[in-house]
N, C-alpha and C positions, 0 to 999 in steps of 0.2 A: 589029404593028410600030408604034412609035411614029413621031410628025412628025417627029423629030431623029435619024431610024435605029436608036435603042438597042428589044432589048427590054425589059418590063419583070422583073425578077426575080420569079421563079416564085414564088408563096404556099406554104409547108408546108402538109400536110398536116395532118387529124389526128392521126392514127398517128403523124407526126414529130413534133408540138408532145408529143405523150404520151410519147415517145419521149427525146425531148430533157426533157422534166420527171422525168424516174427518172433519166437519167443528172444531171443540177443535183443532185438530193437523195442521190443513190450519192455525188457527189464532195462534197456538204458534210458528209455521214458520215465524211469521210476517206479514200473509196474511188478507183473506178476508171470508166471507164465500162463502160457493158455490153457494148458494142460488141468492147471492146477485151479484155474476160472471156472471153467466146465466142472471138476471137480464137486465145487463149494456151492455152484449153481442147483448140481443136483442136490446137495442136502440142504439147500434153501428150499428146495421145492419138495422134500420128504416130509409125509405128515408125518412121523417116525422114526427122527436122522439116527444112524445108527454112528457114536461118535470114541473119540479117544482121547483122554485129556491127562493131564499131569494132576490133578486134581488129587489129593489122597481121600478114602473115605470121609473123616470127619467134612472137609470142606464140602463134599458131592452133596451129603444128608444135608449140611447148614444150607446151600445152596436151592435144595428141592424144597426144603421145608420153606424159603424164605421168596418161593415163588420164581426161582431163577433154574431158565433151565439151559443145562449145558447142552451143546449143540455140534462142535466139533473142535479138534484143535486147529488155533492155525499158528501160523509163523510171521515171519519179516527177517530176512538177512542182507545185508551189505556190507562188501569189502573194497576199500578205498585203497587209494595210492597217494604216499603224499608227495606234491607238486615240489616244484623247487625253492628250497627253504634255504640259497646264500646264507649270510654269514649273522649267525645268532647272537653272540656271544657281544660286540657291540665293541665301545672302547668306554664309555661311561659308569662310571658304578650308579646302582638302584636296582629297580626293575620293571619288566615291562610286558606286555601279553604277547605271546609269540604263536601270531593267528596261521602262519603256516604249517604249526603243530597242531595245535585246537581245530583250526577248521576241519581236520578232516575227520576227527572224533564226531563235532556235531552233524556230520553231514552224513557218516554213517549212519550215528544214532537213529536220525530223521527219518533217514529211507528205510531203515529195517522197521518202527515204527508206523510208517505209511503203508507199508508194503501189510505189518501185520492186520492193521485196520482196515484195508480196504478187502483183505480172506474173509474178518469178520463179518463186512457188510456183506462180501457174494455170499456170505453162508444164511442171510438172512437172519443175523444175529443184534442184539441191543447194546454188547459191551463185551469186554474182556474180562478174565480174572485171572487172577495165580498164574501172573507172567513171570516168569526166569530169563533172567538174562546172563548171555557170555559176553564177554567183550576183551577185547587183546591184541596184541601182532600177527596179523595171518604167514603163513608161510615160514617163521621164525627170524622174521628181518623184520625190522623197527623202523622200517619205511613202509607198512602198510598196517590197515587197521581192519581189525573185522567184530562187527555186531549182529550177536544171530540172539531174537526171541523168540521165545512159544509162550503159548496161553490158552487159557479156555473160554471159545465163544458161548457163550449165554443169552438165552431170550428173558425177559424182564417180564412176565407176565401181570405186575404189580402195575408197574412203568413203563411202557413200553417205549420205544423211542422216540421223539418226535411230542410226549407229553411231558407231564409234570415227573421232574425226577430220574432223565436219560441216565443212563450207568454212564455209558461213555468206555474209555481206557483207563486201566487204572493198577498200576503194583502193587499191588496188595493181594493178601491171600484171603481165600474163602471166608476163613474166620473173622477177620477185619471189613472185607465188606459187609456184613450180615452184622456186628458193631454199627456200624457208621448207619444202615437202614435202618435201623432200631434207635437211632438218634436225631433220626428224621434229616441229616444229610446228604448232598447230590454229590453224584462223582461229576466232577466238569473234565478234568483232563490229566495225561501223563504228561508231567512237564522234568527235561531235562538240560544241561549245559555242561560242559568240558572246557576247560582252558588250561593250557602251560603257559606259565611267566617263568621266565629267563632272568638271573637273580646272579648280579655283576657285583665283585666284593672292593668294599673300600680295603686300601695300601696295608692296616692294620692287621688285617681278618686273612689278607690276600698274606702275609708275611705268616701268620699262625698256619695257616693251612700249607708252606711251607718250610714249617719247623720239624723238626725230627720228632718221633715221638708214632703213637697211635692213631692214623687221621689226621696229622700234625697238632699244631698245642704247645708242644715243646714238653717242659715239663709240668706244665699245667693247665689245669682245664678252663679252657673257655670257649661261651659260648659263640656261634656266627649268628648273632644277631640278625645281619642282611636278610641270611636263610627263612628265620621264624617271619621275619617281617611278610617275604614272602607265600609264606604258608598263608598270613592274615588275609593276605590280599587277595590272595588265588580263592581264598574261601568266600570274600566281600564280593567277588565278577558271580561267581556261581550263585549266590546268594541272589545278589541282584536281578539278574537275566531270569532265575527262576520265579521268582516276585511277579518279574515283568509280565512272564508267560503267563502264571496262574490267576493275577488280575487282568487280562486280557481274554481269559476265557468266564469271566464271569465269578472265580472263585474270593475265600474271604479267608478259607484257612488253609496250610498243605501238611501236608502229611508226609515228611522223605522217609523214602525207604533205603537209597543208598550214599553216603557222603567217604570218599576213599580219596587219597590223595597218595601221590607218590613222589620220593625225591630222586634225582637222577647226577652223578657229577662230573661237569666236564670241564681240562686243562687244553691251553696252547699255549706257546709257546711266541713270546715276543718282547724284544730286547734284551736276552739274555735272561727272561726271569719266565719262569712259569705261571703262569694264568691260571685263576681258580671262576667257573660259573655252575649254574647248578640251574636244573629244570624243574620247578614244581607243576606237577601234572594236580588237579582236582578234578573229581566224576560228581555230578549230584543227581540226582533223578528222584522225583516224588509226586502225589497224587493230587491234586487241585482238587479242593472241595467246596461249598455253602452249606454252611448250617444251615437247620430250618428250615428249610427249601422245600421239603415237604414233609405230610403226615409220618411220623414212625413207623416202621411195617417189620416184621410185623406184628411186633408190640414193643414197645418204649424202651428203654436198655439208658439206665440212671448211671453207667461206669462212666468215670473219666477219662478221656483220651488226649494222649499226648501230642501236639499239635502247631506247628508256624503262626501264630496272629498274622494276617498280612495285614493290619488295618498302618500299621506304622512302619512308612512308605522310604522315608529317609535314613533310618538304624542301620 
């Protein structure tokens, strides 16, 4: 006992420091811990996994009734650092993809994604459902990124995986999968993209934005142009990328569940005048599907669903 009442905290072990060193080098491979392997091993091996999910009633009952059975929660989390990202902001007006921003969005995404999917598979499960996502600045500095999901693993007793009809991963909630199976629909994959474009103003825009006034303007309103252009564009990269992903996995329509864009405004300072740039941040994440792909289960469901055509490749 210490002179101030506290004790002191226990020293690890060897075995723990050894322990804690395989799980560091498992999770900078991309992996999981060991801990948590063993874990999901044993309720892949439970004829009777006893589990925990985010699921609410309605989706549990849609889920049992539709032959899907939940099996455990799992997770995926990554927090990134961004590398060294010099000078953004350029001397050029336009805009332009500013991949030492973006990359490290996608790169989290990934790995929390990889990391959720592979809990999935130790747990001896067919797919995911009713994943929630966070995503944000870790630590309250705007130089790192962190993504952390949960979801509920599910056995596909209809489908199992490996035949006709894999669930797969997929954002959507209980209710919407059990839609989409009654529409004789596969889930192929969770497909998403991040990018920030860096959006430099023509002399005009660049003088409004130093005018007196609200925002500048001066005494009247107008719009930055540059800005919206940019919005277009940040939307056409994400739009794209995500296309690319969900015809790469076999899919024909998607399904987003999240499209969020942010604007961010940055000044410097050169030759006597103030510099106007602006960062438009886009998130998209949605569900790669194929109609038709198989029987309805588990019976036919005639509602319309709102949906991506992917058949037209170039729009």
């Amino acid at each position: 006992m210490s002179p101030f009442g506290r004790n002191k905290p226990a020293q690890p072990t060897d075995e723990e420091r050894r322990a804690a060193e395989v799980d560091l080098e498992r999770i900078r491979q991309g992996g999981i811990p060991l801990g948590a392997e063993e874990r999901l091993k044993r309720v892949a091996n439970a004829s009777t996994p006893f589990f925990t999910s985010d699921l609410s009633a309605k989706e549990y009952a849609l889920a049992q009734a539709g032959s899907l059975q939940p099996v455990a929660q799992v997770m995926g989390s990554s927090v990134v650092k961004h590398g060294w990202q010099g000078q953004q902001f350029g001397t050029s007006w336009g805009h332009a993809e500013v991949r030492s921003l973006s990359d490290p969005w996608n790169m989290a995404r990934t790995r929390a994604f990889n990391r959720l999917r592979e809990e999935a598979r130790l747990a001896g499960a067919d797919g995911v459902i009713g994943i929630e996502i966070s995503a944000g600045s870790a630590f309250d500095g705007a130089d790192t990124v962190e993504f952390v999901v949960f979801g509920t693993a599910v056995r596909d007793h209809a489908f199992p995986a490996g035949k006709e009809g894999e669930l797969a991963m997929c954002g959507l909630s209980g209710q919407d999968v059990d839609k989409l199976r009654r529409l004789g629909a596969q889930v192929c994959e969770l497909v998403g993209y991040t990018t920030v474009i860096s959006v430099a103003l023509q002399p005009g825009s660049n003088y409004l934005m130093n005018s007196s006034g609200f925002f500048g303007g001066g005494s009247r309103n107008a719009e930055i142009t540059e800005v919206v252009q940019g919005v277009y564009e940040a939307r056409r990269m994400v739009m794209s990328e995500v296309r690319r992903q969900a015809s790469f996995a076999g899919a024909d329509h998607l399904v987003v569940s999240t499209l969020e864009h942010s604007i961010a405004h940055r000044e410097y300072e050169a030759g006597g005048t103030t510099h106007h740039y602006f960062y438009v941040t886009m998130h998209m994440l949605g569900t790669a599907i194929r109609m038709g792909a198989r029987k309805p289960h588990p019976a036919p469901l005639r509602s319309p669903l709102v949906s991506i055509n992917l058949g037209d490749q170039d729009s």
